[in-house]
C-alpha positions as CSV (number, residue, x, y, z in Angstrom):
1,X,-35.7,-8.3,-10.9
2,X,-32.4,-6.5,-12.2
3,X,-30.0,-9.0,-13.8
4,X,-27.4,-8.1,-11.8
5,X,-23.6,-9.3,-12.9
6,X,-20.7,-10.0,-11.0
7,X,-17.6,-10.1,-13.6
8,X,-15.2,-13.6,-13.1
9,X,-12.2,-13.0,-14.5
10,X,-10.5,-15.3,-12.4
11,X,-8.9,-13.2,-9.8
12,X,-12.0,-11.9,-8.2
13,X,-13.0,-12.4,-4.3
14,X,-16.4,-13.8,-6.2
15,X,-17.8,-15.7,-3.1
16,X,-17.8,-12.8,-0.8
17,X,-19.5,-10.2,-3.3
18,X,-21.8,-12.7,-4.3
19,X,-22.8,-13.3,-0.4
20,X,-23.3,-10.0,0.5
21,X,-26.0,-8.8,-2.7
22,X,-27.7,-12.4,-1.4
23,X,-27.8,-11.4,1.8
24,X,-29.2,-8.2,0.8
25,X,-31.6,-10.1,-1.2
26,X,-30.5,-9.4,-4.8
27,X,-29.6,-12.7,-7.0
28,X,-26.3,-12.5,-9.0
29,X,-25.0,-13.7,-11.9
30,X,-21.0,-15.0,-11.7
31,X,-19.8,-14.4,-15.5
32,X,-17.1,-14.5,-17.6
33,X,-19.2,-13.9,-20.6
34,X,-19.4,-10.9,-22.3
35,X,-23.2,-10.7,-23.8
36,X,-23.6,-11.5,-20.2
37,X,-22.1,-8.2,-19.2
38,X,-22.7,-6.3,-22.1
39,X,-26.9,-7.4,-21.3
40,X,-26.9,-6.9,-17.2
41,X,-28.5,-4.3,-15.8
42,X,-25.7,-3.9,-13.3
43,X,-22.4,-5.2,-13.0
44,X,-19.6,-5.7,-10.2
45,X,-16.3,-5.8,-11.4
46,X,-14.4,-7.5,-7.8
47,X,-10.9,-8.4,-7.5
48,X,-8.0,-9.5,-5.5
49,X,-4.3,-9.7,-6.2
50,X,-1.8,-7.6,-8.9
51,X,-3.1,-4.9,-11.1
52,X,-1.2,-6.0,-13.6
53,X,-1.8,-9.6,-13.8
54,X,-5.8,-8.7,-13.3
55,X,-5.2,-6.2,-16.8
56,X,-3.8,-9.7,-18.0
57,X,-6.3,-11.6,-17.4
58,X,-9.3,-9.4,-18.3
59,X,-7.3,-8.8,-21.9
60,X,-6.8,-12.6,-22.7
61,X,-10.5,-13.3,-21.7
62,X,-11.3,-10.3,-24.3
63,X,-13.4,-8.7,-21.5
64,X,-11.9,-5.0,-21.5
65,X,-13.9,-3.5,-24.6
66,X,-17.6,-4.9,-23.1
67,X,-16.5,-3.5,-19.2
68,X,-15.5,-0.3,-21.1
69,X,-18.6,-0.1,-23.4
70,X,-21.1,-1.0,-20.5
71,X,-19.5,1.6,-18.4
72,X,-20.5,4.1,-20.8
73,X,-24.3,3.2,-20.8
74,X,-24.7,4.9,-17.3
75,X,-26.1,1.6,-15.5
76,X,-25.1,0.6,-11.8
77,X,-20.9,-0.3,-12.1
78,X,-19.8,-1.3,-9.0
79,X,-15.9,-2.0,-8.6
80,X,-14.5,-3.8,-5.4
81,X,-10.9,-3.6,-4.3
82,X,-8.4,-4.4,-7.1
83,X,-11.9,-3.8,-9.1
84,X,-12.0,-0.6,-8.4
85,X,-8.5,0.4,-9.0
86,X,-8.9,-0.8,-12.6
87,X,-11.2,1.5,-13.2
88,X,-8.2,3.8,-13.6
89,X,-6.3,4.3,-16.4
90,X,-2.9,2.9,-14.9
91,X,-1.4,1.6,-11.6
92,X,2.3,1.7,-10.6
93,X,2.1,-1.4,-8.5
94,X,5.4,-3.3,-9.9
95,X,5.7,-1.1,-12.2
96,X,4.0,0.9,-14.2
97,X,0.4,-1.0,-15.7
98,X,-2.1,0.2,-17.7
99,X,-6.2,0.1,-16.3
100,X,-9.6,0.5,-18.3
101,X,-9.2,4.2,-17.8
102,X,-12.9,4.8,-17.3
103,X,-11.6,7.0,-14.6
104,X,-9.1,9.3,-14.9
105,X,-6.1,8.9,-12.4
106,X,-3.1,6.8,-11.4
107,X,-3.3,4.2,-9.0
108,X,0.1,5.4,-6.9
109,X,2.5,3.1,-4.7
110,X,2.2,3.7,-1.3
111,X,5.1,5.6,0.8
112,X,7.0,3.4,3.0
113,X,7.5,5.9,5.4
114,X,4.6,8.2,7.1
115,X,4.6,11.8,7.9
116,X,6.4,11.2,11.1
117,X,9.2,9.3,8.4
118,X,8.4,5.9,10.5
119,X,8.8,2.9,8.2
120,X,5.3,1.5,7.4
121,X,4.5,-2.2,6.8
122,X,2.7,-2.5,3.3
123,X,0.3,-3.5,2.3
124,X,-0.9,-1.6,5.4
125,X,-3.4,-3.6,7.5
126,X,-4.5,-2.0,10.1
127,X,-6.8,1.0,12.2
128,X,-6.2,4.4,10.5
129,X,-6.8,8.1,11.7
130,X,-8.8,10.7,9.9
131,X,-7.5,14.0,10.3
132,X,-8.4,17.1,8.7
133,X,-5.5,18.9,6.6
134,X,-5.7,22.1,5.7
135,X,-3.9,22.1,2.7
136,X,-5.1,18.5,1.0
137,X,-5.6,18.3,-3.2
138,X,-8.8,16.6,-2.4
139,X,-12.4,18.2,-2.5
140,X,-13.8,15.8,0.0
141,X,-14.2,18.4,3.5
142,X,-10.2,18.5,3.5
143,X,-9.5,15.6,5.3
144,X,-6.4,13.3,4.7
145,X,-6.2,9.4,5.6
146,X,-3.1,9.0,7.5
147,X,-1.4,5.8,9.0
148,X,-0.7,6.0,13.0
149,X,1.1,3.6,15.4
150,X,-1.1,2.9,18.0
């Protein structure tokens, strides 16, 4: 079976991710270690809270260089939430952060007004549209996510 790891780095949502490859019947491993990572076959890197303080973290726990290295070896890298937005180069969540950059982009503060210029509650919680825009940046069948007041 894959070793499989699931990076601790003490702001992840650990429990949950670990549940769910359980339930889909693949073992984990919870690790803060690095030979750990840098030997997995796959890892998960999950999160929850500040991109900033998660940077933090991972830097004091020396765990950037072996997340960065085993992202370059082409295995399985699986980031969750704030996981996933580290994988960026930066984030301007209270201010301006740098991220792992293993992917190129900023991780940009959300409006606090829609298209409408309604104020928007955020972090935004709730049931969102998809609507089709004809004249979106993004190469994904032109859609656009936008927040609506039902």
């Amino acid at each position: 079976m894959k070793k499989v790891v699931i990076v601790d780095y003490g702001l992840g949502n650990l429990f949950s991710v670990q549940h769910a490859f359980l339930h889909l019947g693949q073992q984990t491993e919870v690790t803060s270690d690095k030979k750990n990572i840098e030997n997995a076959d796959a890892i998960i890197l999950p999160g929850v809270g500040a991109f900033g303080e998660a940077m933090k973290n991972l830097e004091a726990m020396d765990l950037v260089e072996p997340i960065k290295n085993f992202a370059t070896t082409g295995k399985p890298f699986l980031g969750v939430c704030l996981g996933m937005q580290l994988l960026f180069e930066e984030s301007e969540e209270f201010g301006t952060s740098k991220g792992l950059g293993i992917i190129e982009g900023t991780i940009k503060k959300f409006n606090h007004h829609n298209a409408q210029n309604n104020a928007v509650r955020v972090p935004q919680i709730a049931w969102n549209k998809i609507e089709k825009h004809a004249n979106s940046p993004h190469d994904w069948n032109n859609t656009v996510l936008k927040n609506v007041k039902e």
